[in-house]
N, C-alpha and C positions, 0 to 999 in steps of 0.2 A: 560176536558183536555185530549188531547193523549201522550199517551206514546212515545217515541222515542227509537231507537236499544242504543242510547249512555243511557238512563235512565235506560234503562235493564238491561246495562252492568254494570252500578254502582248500582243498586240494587242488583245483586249478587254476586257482590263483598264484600257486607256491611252482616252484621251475624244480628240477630234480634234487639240489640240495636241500630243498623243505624252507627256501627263504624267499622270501614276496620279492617282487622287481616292479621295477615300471615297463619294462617291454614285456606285458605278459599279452601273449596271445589275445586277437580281438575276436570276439565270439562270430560262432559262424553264419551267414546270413542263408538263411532258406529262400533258394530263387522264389521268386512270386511270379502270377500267370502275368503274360502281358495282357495288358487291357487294352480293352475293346476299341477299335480308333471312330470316333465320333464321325462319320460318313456324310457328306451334303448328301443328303436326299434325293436319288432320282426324279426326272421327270415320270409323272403318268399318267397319259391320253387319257384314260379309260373316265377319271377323276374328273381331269380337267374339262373334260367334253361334258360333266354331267351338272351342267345349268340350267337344265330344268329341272333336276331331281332336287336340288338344294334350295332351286325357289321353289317347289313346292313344299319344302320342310317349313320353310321358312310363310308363304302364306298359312301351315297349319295354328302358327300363332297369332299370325297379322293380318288385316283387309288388307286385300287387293291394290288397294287406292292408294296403301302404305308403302308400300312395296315398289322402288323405282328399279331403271336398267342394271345390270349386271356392269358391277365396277370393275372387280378382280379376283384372278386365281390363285392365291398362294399356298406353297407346297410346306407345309408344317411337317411332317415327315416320310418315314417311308408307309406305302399306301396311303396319305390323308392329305386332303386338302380342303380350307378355306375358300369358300366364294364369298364374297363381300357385294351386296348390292343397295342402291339406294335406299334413304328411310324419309319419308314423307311423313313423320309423327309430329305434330306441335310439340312446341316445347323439346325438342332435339337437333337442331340445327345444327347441319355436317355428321351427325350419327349414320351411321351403315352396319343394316340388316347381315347380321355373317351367319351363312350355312356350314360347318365343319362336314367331310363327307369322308367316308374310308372303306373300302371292301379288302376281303382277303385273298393271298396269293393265290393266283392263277383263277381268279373268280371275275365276271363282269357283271355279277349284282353290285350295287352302289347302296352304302347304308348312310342315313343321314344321323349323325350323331348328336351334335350339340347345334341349336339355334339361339341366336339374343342380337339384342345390338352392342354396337362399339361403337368409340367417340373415332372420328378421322382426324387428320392433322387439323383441321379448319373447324373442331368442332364446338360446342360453348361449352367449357367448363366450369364449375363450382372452384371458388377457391380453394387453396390449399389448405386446410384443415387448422388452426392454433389454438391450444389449450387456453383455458379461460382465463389464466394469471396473465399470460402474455396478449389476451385480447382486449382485457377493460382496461379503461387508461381511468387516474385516480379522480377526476374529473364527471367521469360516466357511476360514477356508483352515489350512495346520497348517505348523507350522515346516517348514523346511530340514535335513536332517540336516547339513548340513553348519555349520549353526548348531546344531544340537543337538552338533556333535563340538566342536565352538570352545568352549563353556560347558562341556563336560565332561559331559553327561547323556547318551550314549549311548545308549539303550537298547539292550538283547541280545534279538538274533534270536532267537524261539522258532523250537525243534526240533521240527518234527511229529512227533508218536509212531506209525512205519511197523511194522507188526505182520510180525515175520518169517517166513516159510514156511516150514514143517518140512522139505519136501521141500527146498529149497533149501539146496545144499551148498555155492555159494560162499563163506561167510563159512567156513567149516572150510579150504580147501583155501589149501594153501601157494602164496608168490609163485612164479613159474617162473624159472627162468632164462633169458637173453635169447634165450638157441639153444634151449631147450625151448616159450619163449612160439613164434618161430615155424612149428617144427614142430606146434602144437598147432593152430594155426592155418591148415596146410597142409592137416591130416586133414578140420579144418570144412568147409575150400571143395572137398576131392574127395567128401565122402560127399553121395550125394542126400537130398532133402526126400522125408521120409516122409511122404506123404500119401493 
């Protein structure tokens, strides 16, 4: 006879007399690797000194004109850093141009990774976002006409006042009749477009 994983499980559950307890053995734990400890990020020269590499990453999306002095170096991780430099864009006030830059170990190429802007602490933002239940207030919305027809207030459609065209002799010209509408109709579609 074979064993089954439910037979295993109740024989270890059971201590030598074949009777369950409450101090049965706690199952055993599998050491796990230690993890990895989250390191602050060295300085690196090589990075930080490359302020012209990053403003030029950074002119390849922007004018010249857009582009002010070099604000800051920040070290995002190991090999990478953030230059941040002025942005002279309308319409973004206190925004700054960020170059992201990184090379690899033991290398003194500089690669420019990510370019965009970002708002600075001083910079003008858009409000915070509210869903539109929490944005109209009961005030800002306008009845139902169909509450407006239930209370009796109707209002009447205004008629736009269409200014007629002299040349236009449709309003003169009499209904047809049903056999004259299609023959009128036959003449349309045989004569060509004069153009």
């Amino acid at each position: 006879m074979t064993s089954t994983n439910l037979d295993t499980a109740d024989s270890a559950a059971l201590t030598g007399s074949g009777t369950p307890t409450d101090d049965a053995p706690a199952p055993v734990e599998v050491p796990r690797k230690p993890r990895a400890s989250r390191r602050i990020p060295k300085s690196d020269a090589v990075l930080e000194a490359a302020v012209e590499r990053a403003r030029s990453g950074v002119l390849e999306i922007a004018p010249e004109a857009q582009v002010g002095r070099h604000v800051s170096a920040t070290i995002e991780g190991e090999r990478l850093v953030t230059h941040r430099f002025e942005a002279f864009v309308p319409g973004y006030g206190g925004w700054q141009w960020y170059a992201s830059v990184a090379r690899i170990a033991r290398s003194k190429d500089v690669t420019v990774c990510e370019v965009g802007l970002l708002p600075s602490a001083t910079a003008l933002l858009a409000p915070e976002w509210l869903p539109w239940s929490e944005r109209v207030r009961p005030e800002d919305s306008q009845p139902d006409e169909a509450d407006a027809a239930q209370s009796g207030d109707v209002p009447a459609e205004p008629v736009p006042d269409v200014p007629q065209d002299p040349s236009d002799d449709t309003q003169e010209r009499e209904p047809l009749a049903p056999a004259e509408a299609s023959d009128a109709s036959d003449e349309a579609v045989d004569q060509p477009d004069a153009e």
